[in-house]
DSSP file (Angstrom, degrees, kcal/mol; ACC not computed):
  #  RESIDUE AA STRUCTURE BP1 BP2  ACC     N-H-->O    O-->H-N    N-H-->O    O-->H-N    TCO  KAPPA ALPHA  PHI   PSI    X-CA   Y-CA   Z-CA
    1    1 A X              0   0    0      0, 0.0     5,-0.0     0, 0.0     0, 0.0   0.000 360.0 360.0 360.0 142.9   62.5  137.7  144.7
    2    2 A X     >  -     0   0    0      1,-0.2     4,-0.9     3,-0.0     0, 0.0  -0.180 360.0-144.2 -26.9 127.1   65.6  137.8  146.8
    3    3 A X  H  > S+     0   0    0      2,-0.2     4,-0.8     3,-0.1    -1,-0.2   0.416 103.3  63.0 -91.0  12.0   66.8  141.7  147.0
    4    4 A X  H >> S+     0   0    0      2,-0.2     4,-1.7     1,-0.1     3,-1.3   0.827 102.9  48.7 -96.1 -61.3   70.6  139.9  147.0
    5    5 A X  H 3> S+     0   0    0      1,-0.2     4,-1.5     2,-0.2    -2,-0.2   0.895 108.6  49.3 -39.0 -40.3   69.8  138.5  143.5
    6    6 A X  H 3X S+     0   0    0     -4,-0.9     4,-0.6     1,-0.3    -1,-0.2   0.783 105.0  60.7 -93.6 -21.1   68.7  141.7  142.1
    7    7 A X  H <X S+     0   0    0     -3,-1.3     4,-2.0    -4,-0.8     3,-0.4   0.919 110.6  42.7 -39.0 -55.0   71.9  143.3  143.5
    8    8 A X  H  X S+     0   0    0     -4,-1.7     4,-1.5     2,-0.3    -2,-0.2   0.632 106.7  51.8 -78.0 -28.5   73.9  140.9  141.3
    9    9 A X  H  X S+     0   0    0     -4,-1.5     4,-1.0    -5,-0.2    -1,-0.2   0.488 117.2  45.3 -89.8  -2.0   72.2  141.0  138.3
   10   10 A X  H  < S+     0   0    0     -4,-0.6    -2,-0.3    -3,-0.4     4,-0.3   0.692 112.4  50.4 -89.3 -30.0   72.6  145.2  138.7
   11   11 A X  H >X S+     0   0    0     -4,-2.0     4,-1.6     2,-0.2     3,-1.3   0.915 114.8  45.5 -72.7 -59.8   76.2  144.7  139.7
   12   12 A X  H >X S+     0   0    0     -4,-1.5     3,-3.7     1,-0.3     4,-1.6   0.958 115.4  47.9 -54.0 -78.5   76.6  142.3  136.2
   13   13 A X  H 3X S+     0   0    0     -4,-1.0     4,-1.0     1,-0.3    -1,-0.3   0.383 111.1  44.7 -35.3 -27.8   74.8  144.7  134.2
   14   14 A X  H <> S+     0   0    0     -3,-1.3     4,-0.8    -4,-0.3    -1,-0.3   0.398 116.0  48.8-127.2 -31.8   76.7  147.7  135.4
   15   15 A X  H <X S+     0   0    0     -3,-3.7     4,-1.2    -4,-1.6    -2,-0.2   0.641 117.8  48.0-100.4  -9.0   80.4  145.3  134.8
   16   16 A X  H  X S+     0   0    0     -4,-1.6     4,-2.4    -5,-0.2     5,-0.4   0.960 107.9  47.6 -47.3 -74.2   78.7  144.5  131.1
   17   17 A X  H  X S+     0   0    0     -4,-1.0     4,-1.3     1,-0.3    -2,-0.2   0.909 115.7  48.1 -59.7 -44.5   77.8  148.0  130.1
   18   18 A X  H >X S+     0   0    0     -4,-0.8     4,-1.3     1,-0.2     3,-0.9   1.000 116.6  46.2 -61.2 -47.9   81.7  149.0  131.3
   19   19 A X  H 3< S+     0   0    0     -4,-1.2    -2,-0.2     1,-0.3     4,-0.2   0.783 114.3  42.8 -56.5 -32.3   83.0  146.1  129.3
   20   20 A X  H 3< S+     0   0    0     -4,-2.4     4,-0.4     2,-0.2    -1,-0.3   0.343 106.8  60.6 -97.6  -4.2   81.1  146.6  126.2
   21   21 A X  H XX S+     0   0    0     -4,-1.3     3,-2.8    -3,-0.9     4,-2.6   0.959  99.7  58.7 -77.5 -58.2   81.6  150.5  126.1
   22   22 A X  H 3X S+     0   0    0     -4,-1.3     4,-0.7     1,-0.3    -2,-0.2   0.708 112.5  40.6 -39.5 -35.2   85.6  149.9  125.9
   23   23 A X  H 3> S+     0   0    0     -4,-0.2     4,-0.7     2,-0.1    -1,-0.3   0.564 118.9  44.0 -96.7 -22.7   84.9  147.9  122.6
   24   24 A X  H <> S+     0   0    0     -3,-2.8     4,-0.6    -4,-0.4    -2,-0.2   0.499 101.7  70.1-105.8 -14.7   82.0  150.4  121.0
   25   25 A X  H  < S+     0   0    0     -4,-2.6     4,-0.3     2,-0.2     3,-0.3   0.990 107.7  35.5 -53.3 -66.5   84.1  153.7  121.9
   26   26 A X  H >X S+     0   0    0     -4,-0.7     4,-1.8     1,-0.3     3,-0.8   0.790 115.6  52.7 -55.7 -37.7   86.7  152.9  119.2
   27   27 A X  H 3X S+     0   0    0     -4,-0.7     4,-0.9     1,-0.2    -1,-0.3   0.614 109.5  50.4 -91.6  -2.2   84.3  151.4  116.8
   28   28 A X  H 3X S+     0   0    0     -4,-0.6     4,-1.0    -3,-0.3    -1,-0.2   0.694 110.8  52.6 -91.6  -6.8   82.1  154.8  117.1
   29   29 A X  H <> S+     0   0    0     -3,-0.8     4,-1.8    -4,-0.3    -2,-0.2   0.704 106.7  48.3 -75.4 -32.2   85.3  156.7  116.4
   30   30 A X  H  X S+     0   0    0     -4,-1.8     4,-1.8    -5,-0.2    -2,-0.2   0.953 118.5  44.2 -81.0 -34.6   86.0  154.9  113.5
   31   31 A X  H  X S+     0   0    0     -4,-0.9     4,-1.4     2,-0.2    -2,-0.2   0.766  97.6  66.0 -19.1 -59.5   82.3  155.6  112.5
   32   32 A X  H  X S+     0   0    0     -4,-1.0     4,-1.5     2,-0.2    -1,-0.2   0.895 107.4  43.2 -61.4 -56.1   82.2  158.9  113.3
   33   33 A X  H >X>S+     0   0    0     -4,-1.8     4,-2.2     1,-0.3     3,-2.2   0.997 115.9  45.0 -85.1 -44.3   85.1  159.6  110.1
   34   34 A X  H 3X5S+     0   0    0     -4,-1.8     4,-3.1     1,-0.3    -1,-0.3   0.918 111.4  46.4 -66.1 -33.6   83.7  157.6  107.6
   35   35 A X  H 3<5S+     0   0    0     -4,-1.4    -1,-0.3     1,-0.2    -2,-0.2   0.762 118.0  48.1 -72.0 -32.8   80.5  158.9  108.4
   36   36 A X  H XX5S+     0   0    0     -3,-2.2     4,-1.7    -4,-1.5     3,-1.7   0.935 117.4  43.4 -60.9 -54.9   82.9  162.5  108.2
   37   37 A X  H 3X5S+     0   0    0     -4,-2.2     4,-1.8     1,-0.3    -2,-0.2   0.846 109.2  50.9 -76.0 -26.3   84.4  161.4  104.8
   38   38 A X  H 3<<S+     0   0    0     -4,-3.1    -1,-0.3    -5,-0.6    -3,-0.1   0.320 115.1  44.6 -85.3  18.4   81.2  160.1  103.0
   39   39 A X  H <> S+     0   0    0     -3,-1.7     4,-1.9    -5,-0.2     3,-0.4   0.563 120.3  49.5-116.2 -23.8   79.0  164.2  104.2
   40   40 A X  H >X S+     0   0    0     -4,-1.7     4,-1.6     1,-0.3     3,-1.0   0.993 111.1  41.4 -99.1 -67.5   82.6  165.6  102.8
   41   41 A X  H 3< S+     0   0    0     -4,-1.8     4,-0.4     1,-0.2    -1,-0.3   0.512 121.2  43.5 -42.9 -16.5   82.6  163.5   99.4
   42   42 A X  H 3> S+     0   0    0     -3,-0.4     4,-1.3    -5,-0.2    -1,-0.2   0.717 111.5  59.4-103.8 -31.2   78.6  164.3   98.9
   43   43 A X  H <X S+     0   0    0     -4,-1.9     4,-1.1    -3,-1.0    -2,-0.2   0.619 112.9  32.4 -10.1 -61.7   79.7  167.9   99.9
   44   44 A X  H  X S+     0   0    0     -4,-1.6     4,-4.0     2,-0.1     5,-0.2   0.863 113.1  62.3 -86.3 -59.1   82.3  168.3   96.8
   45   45 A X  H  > S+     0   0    0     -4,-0.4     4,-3.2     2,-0.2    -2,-0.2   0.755 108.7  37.7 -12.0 -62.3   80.3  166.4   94.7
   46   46 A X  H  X S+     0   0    0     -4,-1.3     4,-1.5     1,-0.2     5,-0.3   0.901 118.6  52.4 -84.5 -29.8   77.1  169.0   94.9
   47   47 A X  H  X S+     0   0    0     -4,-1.1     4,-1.9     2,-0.2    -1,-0.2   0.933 112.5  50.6 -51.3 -35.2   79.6  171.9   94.9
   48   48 A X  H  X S+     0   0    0     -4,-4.0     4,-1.5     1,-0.2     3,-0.3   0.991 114.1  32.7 -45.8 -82.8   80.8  170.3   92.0
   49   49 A X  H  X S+     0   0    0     -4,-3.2     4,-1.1     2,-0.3    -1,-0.2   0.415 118.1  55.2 -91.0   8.4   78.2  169.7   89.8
   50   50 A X  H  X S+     0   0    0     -4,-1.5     4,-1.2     2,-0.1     5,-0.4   0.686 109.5  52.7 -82.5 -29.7   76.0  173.2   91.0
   51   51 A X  H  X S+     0   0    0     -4,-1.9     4,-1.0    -3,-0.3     3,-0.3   0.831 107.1  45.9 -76.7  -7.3   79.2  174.9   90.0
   52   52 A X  H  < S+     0   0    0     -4,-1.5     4,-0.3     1,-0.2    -3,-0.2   0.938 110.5  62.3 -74.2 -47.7   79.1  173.0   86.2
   53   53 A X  H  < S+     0   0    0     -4,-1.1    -1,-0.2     1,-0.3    -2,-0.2   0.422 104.1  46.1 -60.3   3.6   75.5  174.2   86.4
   54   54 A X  H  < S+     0   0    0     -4,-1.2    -1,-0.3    -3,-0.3    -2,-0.2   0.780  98.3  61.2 -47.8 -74.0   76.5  177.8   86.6
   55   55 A X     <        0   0    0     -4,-1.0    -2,-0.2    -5,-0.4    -1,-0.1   0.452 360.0 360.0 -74.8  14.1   78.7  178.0   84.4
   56   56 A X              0   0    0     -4,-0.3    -1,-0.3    -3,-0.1    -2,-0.1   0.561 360.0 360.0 -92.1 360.0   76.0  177.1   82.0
């Protein structure tokens, strides 16, 4: 194969992977907190119900 072709499809690959990070940063930040608020809410929950078991 041509080494010019294989330039170009490394040069596209390389101006993908920058395009498609701009668009997957934000939606792994927004991931990241629910992913925060759903350990926090499973978190109170089993403090919750080990402290009703206590107090039993």
């Amino acid at each position: 194969m041509n080494p010019v072709f294989w330039f170009l499809i490394i040069v596209a690959a390389f101006c993908l992977w920058l395009a498609i990070s701009f668009i997957f940063i934000p939606l792994g930040a927004i991931l990241l907190k629910m992913m925060k608020r759903i350990f926090n809410i499973i978190n109170y929950e089993e403090k919750e119900s080990e402290s009703k078991e206590k107090e039993e």
